[in-house]
N, C-alpha and C positions, 0 to 999 in steps of 0.2 A: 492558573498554572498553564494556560494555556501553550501548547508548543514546546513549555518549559525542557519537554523531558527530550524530546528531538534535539532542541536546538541545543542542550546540555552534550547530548550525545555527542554532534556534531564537534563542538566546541574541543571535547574530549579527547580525540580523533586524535591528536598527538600525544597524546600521555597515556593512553590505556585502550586496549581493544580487545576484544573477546576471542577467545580460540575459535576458529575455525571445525565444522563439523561434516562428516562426508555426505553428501546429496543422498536424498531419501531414493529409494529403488524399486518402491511397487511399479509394477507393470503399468502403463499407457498413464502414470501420474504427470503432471503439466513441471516444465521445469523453464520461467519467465525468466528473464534480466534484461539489464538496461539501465537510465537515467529515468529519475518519478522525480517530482514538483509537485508539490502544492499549495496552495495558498490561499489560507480565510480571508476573505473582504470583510477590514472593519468589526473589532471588538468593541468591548462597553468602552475601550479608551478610543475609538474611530481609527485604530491602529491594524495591518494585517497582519495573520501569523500564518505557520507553516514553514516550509524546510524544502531543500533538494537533497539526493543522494543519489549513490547508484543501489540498484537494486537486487533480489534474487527471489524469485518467487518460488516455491515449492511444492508437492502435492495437490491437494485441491481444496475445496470449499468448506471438506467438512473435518479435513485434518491436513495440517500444511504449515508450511516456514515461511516466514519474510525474515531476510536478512536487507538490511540499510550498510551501506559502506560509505566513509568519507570519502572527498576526492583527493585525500591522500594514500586511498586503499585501504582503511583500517576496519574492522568491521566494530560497527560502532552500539548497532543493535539488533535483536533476534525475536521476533514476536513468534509464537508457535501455538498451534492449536488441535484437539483432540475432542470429541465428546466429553463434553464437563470440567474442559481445561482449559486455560486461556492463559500463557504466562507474557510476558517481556524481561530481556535478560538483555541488560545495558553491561560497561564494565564496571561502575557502580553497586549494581543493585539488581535484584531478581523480585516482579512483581505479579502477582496474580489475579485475571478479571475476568469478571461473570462472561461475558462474551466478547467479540469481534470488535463490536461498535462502540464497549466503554474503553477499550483498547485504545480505538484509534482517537475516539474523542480527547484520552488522556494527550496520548502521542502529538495531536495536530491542532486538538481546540473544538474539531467538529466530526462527527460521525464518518466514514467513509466503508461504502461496500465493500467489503475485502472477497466474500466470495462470489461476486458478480464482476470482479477484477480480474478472475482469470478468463472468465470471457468475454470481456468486454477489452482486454488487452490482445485477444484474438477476433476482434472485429466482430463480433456477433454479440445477442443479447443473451441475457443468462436463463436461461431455459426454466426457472424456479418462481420465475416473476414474468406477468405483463410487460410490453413492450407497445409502444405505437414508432411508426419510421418516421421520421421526418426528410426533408432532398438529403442531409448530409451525414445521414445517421440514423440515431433512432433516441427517443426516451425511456427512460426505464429508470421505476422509485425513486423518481423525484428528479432525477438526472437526462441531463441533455447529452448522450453517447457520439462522437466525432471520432470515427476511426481511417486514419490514412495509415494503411501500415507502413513500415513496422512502428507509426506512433498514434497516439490516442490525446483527445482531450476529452475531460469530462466534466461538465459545470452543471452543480446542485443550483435546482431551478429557484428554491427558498433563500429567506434572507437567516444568516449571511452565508452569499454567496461563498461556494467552495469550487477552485478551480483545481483539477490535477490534470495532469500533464504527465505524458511516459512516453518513451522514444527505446522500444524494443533492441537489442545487441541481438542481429538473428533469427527471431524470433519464437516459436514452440521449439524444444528440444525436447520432447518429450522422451522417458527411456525406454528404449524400447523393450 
């Protein structure tokens, strides 16, 4: 089911989207958007998967919002996380997972750092994990970090390769 549930979402974008919620307000919380890509190199069928959207990132690492919008503006998905909580709320269907990374693997096919993405969407490495620099970047958990603000690539060094891509609107707004 790899991608399945993205690229459903996507698909969905003119028939059904989720309401809209107001931006979370704790003090100095991260509040991301922009364009994200990603894309698995080569499933068991030697096919890639993954998705583009625009994006909304919210809070932080240990509790926080990703909203997904088509490029027809619809919002098409809400992943949301809390101590001991992990949902996805498509217009379909509301699901719940053990953490971050059964999340995204559902969402994309492959694991992806979610809370090492609000700093590594702000050019720097996540303060939670090792890091080595490389000329144009840095690695960190498996990941080769390429930050030109306001966009980022990131490619998971293991097979199958995972490339994401973001291209910041702005970039930190945090609230003040």
């Amino acid at each position: 089911m790899r991608a399945a549930v993205f690229a459903a979402a996507l698909a969905l974008a003119g028939c059904a989207q989720l309401p809209r919620e107001a931006a979370p307000t704790p003090t100095g919380e991260a509040r991301l958007g922009g364009r994200i890509s990603v894309t698995v190199a080569g499933d068991a069928h030697k096919r890639g998967t993954g998705g583009a959207a625009s994006f909304e990132l919210f809070g932080g690492p240990h509790a926080g919002r990703l909203e997904l919008t088509s490029p027809l503006g619809s919002l098409v998905a809400r992943a949301s996380w809390k101590p001991g909580l992990v949902t996805l709320k498509t217009p379909d269907d509301e699901r719940r997972f053990d953490d971050l990374d059964a999340l995204t693997r559902e969402l994309l096919g492959e694991a992806v750092p979610v809370a090492a993405l609000f700093d590594w969407l702000q050019a720097r490495p996540w303060p939670a994990a090792p890091h080595q620099k490389t000329a144009t970047g840095f690695e960190q958990l498996g990941w080769r970090i390429e930050p030109k603000l306001p966009a980022l690539v990131a490619t998971r060094l293991a097979d199958p390769v995972v490339t994401l891509r973001a291209k910041l609107d702005g970039g930190d707004e945090s609230t003040p």
